[in-house]
PyMOL CGO cylinders between C-alpha atoms (Angstrom):
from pymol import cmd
from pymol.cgo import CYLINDER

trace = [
    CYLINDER, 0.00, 0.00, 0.00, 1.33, 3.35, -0.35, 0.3, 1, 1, 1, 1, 1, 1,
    CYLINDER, 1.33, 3.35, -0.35, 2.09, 5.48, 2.21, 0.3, 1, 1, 1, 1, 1, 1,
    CYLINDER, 2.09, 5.48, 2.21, -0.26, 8.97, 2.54, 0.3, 1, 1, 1, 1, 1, 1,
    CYLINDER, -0.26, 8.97, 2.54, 2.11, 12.09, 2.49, 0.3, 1, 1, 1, 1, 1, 1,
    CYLINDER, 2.11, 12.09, 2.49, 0.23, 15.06, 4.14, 0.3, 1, 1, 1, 1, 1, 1,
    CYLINDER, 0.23, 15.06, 4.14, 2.54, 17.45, 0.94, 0.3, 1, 1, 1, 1, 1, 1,
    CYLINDER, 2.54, 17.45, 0.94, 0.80, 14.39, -1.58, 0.3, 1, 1, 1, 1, 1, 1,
    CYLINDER, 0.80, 14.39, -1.58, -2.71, 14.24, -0.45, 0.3, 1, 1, 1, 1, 1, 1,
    CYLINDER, -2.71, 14.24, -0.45, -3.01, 17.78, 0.86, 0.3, 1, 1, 1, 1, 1, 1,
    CYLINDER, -3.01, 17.78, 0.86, -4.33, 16.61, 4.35, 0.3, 1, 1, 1, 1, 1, 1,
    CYLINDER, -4.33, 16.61, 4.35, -3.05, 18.34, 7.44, 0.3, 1, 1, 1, 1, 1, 1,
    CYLINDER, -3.05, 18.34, 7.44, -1.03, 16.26, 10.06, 0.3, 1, 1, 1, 1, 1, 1,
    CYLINDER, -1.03, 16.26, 10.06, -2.83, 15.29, 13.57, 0.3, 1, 1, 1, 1, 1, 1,
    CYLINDER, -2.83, 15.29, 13.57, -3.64, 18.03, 15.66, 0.3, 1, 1, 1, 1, 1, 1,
    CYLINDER, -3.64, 18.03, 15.66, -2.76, 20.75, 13.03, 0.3, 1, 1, 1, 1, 1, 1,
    CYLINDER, -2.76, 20.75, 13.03, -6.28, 22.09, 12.40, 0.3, 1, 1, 1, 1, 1, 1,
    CYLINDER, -6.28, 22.09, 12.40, -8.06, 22.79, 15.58, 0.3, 1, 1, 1, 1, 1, 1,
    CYLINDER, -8.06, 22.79, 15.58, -10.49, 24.75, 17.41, 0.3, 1, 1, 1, 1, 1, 1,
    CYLINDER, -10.49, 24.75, 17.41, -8.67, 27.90, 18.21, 0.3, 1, 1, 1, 1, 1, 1,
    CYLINDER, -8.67, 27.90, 18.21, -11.56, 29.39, 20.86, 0.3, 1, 1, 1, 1, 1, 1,
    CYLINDER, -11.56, 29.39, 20.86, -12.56, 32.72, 21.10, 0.3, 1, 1, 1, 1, 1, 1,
    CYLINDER, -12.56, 32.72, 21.10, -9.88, 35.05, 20.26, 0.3, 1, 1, 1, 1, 1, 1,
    CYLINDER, -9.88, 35.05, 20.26, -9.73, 38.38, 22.54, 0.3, 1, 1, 1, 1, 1, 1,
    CYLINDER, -9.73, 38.38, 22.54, -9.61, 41.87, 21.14, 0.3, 1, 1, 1, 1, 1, 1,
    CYLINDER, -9.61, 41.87, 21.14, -6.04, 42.42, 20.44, 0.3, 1, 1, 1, 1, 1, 1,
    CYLINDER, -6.04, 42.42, 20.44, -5.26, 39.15, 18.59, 0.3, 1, 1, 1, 1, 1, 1,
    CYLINDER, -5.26, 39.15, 18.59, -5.48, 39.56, 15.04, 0.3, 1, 1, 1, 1, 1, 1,
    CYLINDER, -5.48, 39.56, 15.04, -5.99, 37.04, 12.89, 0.3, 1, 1, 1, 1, 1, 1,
    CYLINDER, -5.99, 37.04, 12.89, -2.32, 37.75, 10.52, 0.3, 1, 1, 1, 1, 1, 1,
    CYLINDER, -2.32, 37.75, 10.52, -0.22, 34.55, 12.33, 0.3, 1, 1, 1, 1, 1, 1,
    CYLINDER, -0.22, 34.55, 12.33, -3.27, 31.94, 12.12, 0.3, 1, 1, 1, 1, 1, 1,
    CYLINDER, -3.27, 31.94, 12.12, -2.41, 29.16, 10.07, 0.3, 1, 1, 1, 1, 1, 1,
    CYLINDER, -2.41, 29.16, 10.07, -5.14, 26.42, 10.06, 0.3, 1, 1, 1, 1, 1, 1,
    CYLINDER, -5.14, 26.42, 10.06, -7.57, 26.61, 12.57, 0.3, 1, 1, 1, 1, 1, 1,
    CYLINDER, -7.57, 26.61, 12.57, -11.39, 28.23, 13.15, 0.3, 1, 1, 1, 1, 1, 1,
    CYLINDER, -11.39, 28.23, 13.15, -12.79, 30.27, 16.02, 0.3, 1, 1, 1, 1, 1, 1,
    CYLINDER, -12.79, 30.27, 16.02, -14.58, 33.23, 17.19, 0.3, 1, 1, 1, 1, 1, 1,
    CYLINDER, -14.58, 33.23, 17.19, -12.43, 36.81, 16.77, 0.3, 1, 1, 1, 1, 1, 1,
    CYLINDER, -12.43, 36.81, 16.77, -13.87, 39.63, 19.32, 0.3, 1, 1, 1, 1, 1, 1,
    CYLINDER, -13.87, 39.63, 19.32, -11.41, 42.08, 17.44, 0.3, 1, 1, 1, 1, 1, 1,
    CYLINDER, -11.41, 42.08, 17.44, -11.13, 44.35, 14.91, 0.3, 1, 1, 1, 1, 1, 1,
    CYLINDER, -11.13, 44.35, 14.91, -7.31, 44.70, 14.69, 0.3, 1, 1, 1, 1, 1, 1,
    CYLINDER, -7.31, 44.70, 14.69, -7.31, 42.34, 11.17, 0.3, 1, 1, 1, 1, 1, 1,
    CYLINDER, -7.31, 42.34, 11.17, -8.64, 45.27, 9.52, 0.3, 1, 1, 1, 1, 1, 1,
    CYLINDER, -8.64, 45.27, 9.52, -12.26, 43.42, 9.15, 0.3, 1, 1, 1, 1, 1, 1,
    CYLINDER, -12.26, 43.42, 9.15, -14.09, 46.09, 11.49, 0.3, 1, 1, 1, 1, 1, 1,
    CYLINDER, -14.09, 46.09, 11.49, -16.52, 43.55, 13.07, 0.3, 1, 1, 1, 1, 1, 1,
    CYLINDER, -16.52, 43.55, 13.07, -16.16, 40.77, 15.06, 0.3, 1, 1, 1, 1, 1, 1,
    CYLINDER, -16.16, 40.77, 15.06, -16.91, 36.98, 14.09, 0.3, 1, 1, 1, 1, 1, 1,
    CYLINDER, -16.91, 36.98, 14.09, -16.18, 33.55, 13.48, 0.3, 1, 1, 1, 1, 1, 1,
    CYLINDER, -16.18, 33.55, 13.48, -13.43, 32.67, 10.83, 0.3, 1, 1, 1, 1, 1, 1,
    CYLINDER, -13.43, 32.67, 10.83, -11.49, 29.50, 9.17, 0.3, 1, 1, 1, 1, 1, 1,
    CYLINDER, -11.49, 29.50, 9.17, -8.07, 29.72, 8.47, 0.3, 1, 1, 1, 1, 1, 1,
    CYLINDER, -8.07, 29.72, 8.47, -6.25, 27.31, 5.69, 0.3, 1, 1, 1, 1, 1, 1,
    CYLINDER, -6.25, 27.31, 5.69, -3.26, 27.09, 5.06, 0.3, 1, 1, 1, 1, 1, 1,
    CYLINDER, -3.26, 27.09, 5.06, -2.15, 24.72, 2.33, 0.3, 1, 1, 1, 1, 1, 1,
    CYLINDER, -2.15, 24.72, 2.33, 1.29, 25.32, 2.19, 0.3, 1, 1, 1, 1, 1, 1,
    CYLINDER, 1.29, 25.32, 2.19, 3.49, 27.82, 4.15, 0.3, 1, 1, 1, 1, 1, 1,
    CYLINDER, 3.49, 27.82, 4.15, 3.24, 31.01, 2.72, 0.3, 1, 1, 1, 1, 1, 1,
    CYLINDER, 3.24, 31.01, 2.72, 0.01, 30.42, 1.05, 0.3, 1, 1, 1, 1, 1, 1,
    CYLINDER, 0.01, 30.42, 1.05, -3.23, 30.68, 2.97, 0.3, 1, 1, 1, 1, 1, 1,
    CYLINDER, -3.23, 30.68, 2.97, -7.16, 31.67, 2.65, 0.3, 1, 1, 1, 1, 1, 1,
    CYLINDER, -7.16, 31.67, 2.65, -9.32, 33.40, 5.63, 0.3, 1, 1, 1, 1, 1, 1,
    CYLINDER, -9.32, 33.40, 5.63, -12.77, 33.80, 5.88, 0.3, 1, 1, 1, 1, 1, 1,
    CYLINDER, -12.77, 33.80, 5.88, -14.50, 35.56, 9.23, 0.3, 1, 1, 1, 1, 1, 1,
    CYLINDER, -14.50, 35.56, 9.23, -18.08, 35.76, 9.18, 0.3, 1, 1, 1, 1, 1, 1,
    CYLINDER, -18.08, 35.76, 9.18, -20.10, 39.17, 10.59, 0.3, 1, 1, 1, 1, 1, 1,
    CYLINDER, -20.10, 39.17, 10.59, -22.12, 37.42, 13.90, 0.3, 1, 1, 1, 1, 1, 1,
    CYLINDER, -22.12, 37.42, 13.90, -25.40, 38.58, 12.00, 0.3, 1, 1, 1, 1, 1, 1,
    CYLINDER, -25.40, 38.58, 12.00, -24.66, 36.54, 8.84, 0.3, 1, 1, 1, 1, 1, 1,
    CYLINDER, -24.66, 36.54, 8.84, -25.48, 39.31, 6.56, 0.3, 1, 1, 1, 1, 1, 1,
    CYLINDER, -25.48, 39.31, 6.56, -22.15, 39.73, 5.40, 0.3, 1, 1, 1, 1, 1, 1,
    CYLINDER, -22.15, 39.73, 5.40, -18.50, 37.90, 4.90, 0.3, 1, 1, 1, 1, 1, 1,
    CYLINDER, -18.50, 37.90, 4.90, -14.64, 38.54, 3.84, 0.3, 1, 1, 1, 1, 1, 1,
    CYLINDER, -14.64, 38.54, 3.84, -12.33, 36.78, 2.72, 0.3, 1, 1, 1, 1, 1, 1,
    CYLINDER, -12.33, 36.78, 2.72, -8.24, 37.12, 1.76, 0.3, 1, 1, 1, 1, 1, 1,
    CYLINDER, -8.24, 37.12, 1.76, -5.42, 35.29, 0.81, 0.3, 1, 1, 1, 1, 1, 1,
    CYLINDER, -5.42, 35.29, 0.81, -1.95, 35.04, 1.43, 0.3, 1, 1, 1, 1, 1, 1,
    CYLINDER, -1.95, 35.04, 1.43, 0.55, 34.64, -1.88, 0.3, 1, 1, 1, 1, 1, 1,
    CYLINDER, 0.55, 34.64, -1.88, 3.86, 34.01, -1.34, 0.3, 1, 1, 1, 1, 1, 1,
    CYLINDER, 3.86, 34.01, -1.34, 4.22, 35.36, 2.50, 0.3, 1, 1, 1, 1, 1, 1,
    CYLINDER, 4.22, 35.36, 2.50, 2.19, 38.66, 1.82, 0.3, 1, 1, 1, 1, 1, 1,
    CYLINDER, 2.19, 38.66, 1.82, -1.64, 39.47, 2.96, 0.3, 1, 1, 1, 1, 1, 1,
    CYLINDER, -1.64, 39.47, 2.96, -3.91, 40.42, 0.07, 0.3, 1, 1, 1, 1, 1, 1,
    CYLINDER, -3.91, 40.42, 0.07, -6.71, 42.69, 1.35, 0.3, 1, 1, 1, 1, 1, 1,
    CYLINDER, -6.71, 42.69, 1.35, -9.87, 41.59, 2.30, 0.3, 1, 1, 1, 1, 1, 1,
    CYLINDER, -9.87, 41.59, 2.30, -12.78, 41.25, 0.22, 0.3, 1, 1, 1, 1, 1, 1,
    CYLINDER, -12.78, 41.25, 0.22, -16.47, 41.78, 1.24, 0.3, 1, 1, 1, 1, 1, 1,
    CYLINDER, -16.47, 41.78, 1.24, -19.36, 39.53, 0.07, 0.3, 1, 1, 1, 1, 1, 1,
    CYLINDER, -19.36, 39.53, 0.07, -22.85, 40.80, 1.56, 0.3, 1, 1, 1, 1, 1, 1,
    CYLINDER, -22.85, 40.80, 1.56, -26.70, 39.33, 1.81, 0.3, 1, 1, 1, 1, 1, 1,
    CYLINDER, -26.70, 39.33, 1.81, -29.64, 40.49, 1.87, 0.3, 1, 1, 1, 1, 1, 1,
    CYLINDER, -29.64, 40.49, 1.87, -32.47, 39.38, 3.32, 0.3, 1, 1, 1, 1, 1, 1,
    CYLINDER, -32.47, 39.38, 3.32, -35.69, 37.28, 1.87, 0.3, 1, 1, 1, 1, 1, 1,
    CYLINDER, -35.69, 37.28, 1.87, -38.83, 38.42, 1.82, 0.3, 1, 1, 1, 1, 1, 1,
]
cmd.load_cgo(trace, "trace")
């Protein structure tokens, strides 16, 4: 049988994508790799708080996403080669 490499088969080793809690005001989200969790702050440049997920499939190459706590609105960057891209906004609006 061959042997799973996490690099091959793009999984993340044990214990490397975890529940991260509820982040406090001053922690930013910049030195996150792969985790998810609930960000009081608006240091990350977002300007609301809210839960995010953090990948990271190899080093210097990542994706956020934090979610507004109202749902009506998300963002989203990237990381390319060590360097934040700014954040993008997707908004909702409501049915009915």
């Amino acid at each position: 049988l061959p042997i799973v490499s996490a690099i091959q088969k793009g999984l993340v080793e044990a214990g490397g994508f975890r529940n991260l809690g509820q982040m406090s005001q001053e922690e930013g989200l910049n030195d996150v790799i792969n985790g998810y969790g609930y960000n009081y702050g608006v240091a990350d440049g977002t300007g609301f708080s809210g839960m995010f997920l953090s990948l990271a499939p190899m080093g210097n190459y990542r994706l956020q996403i934090k979610i507004a706590a109202g749902a009506d609105m998300f963002v989203f960057r990237t990381m390319g080669n060590g360097n934040w891209f700014s954040w993008k906004k997707v908004t909702f609006t409501a049915l009915g």
